[in-house]
C-alpha positions in Angstrom: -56.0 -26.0 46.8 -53.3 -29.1 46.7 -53.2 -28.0 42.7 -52.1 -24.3 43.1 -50.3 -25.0 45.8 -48.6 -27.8 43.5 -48.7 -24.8 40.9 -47.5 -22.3 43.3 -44.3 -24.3 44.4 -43.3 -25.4 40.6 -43.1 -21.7 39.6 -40.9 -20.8 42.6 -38.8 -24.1 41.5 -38.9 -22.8 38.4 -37.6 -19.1 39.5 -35.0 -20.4 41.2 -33.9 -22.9 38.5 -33.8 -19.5 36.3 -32.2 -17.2 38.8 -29.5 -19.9 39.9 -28.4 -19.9 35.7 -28.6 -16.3 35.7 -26.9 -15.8 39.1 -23.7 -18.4 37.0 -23.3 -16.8 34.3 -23.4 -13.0 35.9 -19.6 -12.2 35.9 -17.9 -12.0 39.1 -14.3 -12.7 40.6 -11.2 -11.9 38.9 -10.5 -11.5 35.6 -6.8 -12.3 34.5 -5.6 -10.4 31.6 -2.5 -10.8 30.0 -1.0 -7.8 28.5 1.5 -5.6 26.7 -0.4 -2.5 27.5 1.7 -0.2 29.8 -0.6 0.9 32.9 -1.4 4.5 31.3 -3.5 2.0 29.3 -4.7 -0.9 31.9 -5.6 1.4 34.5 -8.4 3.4 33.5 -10.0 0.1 31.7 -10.0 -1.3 34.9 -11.2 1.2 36.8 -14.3 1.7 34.3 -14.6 -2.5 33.6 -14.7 -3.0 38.0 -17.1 0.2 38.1 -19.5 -1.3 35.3 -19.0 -4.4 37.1 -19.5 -4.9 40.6 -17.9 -7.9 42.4 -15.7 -7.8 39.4 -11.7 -7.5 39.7 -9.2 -7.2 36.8 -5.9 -8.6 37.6 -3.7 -7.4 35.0 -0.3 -9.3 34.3 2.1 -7.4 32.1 4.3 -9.1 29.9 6.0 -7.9 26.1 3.9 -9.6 23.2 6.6 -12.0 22.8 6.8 -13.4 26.5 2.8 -13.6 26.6 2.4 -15.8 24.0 5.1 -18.5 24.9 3.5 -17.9 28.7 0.6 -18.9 27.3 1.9 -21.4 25.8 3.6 -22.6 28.9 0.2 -23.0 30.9 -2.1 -24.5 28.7 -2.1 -27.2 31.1 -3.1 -25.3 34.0 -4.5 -22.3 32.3 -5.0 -19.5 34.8 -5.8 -16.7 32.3 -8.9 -15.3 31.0 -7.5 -13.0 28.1 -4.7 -12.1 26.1 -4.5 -8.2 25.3 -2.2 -6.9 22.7 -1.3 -4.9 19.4 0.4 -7.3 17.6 -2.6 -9.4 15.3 0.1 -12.3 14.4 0.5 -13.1 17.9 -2.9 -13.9 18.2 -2.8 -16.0 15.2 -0.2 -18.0 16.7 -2.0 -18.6 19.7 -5.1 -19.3 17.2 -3.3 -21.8 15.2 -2.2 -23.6 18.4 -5.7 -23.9 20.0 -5.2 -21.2 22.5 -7.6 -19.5 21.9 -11.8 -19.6 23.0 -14.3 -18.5 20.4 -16.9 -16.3 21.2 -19.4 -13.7 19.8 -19.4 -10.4 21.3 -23.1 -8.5 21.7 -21.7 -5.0 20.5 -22.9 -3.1 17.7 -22.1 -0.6 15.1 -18.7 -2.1 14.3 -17.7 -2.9 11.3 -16.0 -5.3 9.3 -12.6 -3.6 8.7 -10.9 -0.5 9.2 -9.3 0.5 6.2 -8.2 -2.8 3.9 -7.9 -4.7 7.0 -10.6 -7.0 9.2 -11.1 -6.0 12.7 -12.1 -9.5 13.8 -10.9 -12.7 13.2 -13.7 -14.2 10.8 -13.4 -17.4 13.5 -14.5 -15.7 16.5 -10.7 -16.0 18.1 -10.2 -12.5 18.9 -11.3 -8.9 18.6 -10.4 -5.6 17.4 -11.1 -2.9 20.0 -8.7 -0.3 18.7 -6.8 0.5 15.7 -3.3 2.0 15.3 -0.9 3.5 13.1 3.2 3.9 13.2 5.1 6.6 12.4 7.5 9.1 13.8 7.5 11.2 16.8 9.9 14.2 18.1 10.4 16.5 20.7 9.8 20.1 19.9 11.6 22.3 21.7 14.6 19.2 21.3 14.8 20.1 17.1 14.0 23.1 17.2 17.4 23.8 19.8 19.5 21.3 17.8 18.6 23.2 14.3 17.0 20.0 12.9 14.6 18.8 10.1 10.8 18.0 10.6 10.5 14.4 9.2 7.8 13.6 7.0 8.6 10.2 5.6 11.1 6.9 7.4 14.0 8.0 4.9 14.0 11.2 6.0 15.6 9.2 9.8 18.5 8.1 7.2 19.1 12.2 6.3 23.0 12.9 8.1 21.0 15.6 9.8 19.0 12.9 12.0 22.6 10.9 13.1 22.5 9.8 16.4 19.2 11.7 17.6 17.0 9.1 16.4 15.5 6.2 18.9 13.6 2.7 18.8 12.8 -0.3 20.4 13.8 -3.7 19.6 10.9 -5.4 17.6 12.4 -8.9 19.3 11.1 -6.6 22.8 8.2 -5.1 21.3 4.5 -6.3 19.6 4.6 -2.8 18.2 7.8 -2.1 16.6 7.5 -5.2 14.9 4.7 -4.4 13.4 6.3 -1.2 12.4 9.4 -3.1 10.7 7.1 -5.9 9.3 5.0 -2.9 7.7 8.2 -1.1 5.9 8.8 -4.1 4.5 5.8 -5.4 3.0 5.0 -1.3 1.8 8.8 -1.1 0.5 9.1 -4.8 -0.6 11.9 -7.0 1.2 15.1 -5.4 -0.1 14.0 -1.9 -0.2 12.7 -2.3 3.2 15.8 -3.4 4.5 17.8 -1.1 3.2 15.7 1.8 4.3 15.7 0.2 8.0 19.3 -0.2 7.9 19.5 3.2 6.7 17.4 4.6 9.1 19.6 2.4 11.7 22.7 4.3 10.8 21.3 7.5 12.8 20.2 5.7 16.1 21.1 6.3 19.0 19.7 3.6 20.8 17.2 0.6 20.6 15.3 0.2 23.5 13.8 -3.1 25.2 10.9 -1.9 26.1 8.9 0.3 23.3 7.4 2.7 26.1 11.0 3.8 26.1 11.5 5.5 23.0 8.5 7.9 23.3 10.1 8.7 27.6 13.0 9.3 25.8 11.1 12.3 23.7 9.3 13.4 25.8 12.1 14.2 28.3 14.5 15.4 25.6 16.8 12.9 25.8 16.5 12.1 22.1 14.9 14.3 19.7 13.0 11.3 17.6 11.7 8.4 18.0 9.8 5.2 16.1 6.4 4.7 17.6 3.1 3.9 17.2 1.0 6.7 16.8 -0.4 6.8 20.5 1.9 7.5 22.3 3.0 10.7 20.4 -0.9 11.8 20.9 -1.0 10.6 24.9 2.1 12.5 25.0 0.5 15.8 23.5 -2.7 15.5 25.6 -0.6 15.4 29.1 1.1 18.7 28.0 4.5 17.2 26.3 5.6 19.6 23.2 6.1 16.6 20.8 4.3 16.0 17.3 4.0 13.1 14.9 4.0 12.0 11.6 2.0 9.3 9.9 4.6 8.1 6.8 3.3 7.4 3.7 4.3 4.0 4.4 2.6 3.0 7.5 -0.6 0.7 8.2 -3.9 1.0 10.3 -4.8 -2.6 12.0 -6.3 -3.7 15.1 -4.9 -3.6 18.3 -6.8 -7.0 19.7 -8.2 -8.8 22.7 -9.0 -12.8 23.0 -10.3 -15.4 25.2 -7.7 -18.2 26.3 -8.8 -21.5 25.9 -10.0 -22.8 29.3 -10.9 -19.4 30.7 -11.1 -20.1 34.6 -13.6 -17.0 34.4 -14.8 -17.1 31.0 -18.6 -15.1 32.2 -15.5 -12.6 33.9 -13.7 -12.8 30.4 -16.8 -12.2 28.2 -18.1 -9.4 30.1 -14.8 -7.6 29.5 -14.6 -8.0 26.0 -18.0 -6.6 25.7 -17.2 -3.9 27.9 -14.4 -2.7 25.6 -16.3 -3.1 22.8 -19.3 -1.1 24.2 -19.3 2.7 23.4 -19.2 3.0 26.8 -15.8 1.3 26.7 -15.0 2.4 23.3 -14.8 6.2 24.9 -12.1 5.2 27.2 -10.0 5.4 24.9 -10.5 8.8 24.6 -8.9 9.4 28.0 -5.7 11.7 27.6 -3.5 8.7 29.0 -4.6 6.1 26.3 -5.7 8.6 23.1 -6.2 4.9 20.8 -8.2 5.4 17.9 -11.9 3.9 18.3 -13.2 0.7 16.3 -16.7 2.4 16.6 -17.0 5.2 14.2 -19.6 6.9 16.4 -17.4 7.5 19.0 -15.4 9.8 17.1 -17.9 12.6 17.6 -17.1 12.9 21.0 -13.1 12.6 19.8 -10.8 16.1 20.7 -10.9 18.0 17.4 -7.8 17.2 15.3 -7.9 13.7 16.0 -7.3 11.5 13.2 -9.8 9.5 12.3 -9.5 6.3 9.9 -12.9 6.0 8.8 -13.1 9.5 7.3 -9.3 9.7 6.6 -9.1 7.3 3.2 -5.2 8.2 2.9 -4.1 6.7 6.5 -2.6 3.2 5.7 -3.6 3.5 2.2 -0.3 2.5 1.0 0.0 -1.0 2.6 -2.2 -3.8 2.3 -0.8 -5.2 5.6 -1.2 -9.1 5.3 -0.7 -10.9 8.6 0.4 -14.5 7.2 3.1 -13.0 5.3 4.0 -11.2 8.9 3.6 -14.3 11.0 5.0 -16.6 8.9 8.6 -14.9 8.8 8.0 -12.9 12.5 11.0 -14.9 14.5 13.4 -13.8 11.5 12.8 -10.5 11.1 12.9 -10.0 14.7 16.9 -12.0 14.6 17.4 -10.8 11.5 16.8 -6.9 13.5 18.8 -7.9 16.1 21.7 -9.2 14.5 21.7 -7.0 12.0 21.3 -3.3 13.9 20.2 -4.1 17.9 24.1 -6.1 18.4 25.8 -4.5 15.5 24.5 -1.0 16.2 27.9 0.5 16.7 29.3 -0.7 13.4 26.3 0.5 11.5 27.2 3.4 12.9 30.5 3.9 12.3 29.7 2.9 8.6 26.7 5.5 8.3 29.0 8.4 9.8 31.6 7.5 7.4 29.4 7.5 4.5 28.0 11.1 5.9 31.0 12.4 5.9 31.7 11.2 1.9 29.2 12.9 1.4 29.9 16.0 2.7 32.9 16.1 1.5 31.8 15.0 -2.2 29.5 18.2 -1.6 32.4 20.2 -1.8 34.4 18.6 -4.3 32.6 15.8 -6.9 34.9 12.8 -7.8 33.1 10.3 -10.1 35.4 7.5 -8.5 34.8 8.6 -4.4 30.9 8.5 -5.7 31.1 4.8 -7.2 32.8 3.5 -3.6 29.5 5.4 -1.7 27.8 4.0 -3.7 29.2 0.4 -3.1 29.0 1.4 0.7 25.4 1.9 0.8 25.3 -1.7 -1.1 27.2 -3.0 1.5 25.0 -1.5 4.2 22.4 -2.5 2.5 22.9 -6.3 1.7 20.8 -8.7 3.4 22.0 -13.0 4.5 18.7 -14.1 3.3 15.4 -13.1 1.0 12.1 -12.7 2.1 11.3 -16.5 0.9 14.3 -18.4 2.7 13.2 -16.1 6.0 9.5 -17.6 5.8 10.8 -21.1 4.6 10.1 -24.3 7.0 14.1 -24.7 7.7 14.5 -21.5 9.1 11.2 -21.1 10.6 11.7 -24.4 12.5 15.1 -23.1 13.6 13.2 -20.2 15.8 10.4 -22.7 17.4 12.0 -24.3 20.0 13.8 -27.7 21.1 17.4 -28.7 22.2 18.7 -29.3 17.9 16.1 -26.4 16.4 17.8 -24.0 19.5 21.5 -24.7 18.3 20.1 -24.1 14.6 19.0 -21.0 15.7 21.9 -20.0 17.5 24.1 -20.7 14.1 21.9 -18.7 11.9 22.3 -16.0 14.6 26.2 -16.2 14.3 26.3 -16.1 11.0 24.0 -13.0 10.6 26.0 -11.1 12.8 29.2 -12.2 11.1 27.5 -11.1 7.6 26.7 -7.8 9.1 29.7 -7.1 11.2 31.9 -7.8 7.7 29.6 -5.7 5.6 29.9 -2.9 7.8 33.4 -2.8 8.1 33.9 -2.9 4.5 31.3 0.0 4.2 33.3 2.5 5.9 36.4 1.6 4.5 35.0 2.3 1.0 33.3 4.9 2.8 36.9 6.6 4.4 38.7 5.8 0.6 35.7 7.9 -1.0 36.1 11.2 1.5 40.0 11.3 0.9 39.2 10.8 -2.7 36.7 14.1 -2.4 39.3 16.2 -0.5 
């Protein structure tokens, strides 16, 4: 009797021993995501994560790509966030590289290794593909059809004079994605060539946005006919009724959009059960919802996928082209971003006057050649074109330690700014002077 009762009490020990662990480790409390992800994209996660969930609540923090990371940063010594959320896959391998990250192994299936040329999960367990995306071009319908313009196919189509001042994108210093779309033109194009076809491009915006949710408002309300973007907003767009359609260019890329762990979770059960919810097919159909329309990690889930919906695992030609490598991309990221900003964000207005001037060469050249007004085009569009430093003096340690911080590297930066914008702002000029010389030449 004193044996199974001895017995008797163990296994209730026992039970409770088992049910306390379990009872830790169920997730419960709120989650803290960081994020770049506009609410068209939070909200339904969290509605379906707290729903799966119960006792579960997803506080979501927005910040650009940029700001997360250095927030991040900021806190690691009183970390009160459970994930970072973004597009940008060099982001999270600075926040990798600087121990900011947790590793973890997620307990989905029927994911695999890459999409296209590119991994969907860091090898280390840091963070996690749970959609993919492409860039390209987006426009407004009824917007080119009434202004008599050109469907685009390709990014040097934006440089056509037909596309001045109806063209629209965000600042990549702003925006995970635009970045990514610059950094892909250049590694498919090759430093210079890249350049020059951004600046080109440049030439014919209207505006750059500081927010990349603002290009795609802008085409969907008419207010500009075209617009840089990644590929889901263009389809969001179309699903909520918008008459806009987009282009993939045969220079674009397919890569993970991503999700991590921060070092020092405060909820890390909260953080992993998240991260396998989005990974879930359960989770992986979300983003199938009209407001988010991402394209699935989980090839299965494309069978339930509206028909027309492009599909990366059956598609071999999307992001064919580039071989996107993301050390090259972090490695040189602060640059490109200055080198953007000095270069077209500040000196917009200059490019602008140079690309017009140039247009109108052009068309007047159309009219009436002249071997010598088509030599000084042609030295405009150098001009344009020309670039304060190469692809290895924008990933070399002196510059790269210019953009990382500090009272001496922050002056460093600030000079390499200034004399970007001087190079550009003299360039310019020069360009439409040659540019002006060439069309009285023509005439």
């Amino acid at each position: 009797m004193l044996l199974s009762r001895r017995l008797a009490v163990g296994a209730a020990l026992a039970f409770a021993v088992l049910a306390g662990g379990a009872q830790a480790q169920a997730p419960s409390g709120k989650v803290t995501v960081i994020t770049s992800f506009s609410k068209d994209v939070t909200d339904p996660f969290k509605k379906a994560f707290e729903k799966a969930y119960p006792g579960t609540t997803l506080e979501v923090q927005n910040r650009n790509t940029n700001a997360a990371v250095k927030y991040i940063e900021e806190t690691k010594g009183n970390n009160q966030t459970d994930l970072m959320w973004a597009s940008a896959p060099d982001a999270f391998e600075v926040l990798k590289g600087k121990k900011l990250l947790q590793s973890f192994k997620p307990s989905a299936t029927g994911i695999p290794d890459k999409i296209g040329a590119f991994p969907i999960n860091d090898p280390d367990g840091a963070y996690f593909g749970f959609a993919a995306s492409g860039y390209g071009i987006m426009w407004n319908e009824r917007y080119v059809k009434g202004n008599k313009l050109p469907e685009p196919k390709e990014w040097q189509d934006l440089a056509k004079p037909a596309y001045f001042d109806h063209v629209s994108i965000a600042a990549p210093s702003r925006s995970g994605t635009t970045h990514l779309t610059i950094e892909t033109i250049l590694q498919g194009e090759g430093w210079a060539k890249g350049w020059r076809a951004i600046k080109e491009m440049g030439g014919n915006f209207r505006q750059v946005t500081e927010r990349s949710f603002g290009v795609p408002d802008a085409v969907n309300s008419g207010q500009v006919g075209y617009g840089v973007v990644i590929d889901f907003f263009a389809f969001s767009a179309q699903a909520s009724g918008f008459p806009v359609k987009f282009v993939y260019p045969t220079v674009t890329t397919i890569v993970p959009a991503n999700v991590a762990i921060v070092a020092n979770a405060p909820n890390r059960a909260g953080a992993e059960a998240f991260i396998n919810y989005l990974l879930s097919p359960q989770g992986q159909e979300v983003l199938l919802e009209p407001s988010i329309r991402r394209l699935p990690i989980n090839p299965a889930v494309y069978a339930k996928a509206p028909e027309g919906y492009p599909n990366p695992f059956k598609d071999a030609t999307l992001g064919a082209r580039v071989k996107f490598d993301v050390d090259v991309s972090e490695a040189r990221t602060a640059a490109v971003d200055a080198l953007f900003d000095q270069l077209v964000t500040f000196q917009l207005d200059g490019l602008k006057a140079a690309t017009k001037a140039i247009h109108e060469a052009d068309a007047a050249l159309a009219k009436k050649d002249n071997a010598q007004a088509r030599a000084l085009v042609s030295e405009a569009r150098d001009l344009i074109a020309a670039m304060p430093v190469t692809d290895a003096q924008a990933a070399s340690p002196e510059i790269r330690g210019a953009f990382t911080g500090g009272k001496e590297k922050g002056a460093r930066q600030a000079e390499l700014e200034q004399q970007w914008a001087a190079f550009a702002k003299e360039k310019y000029a020069q360009a439409k002077a040659k540019a002006e010389e060439a069309a009285k030449l023509a005439r």
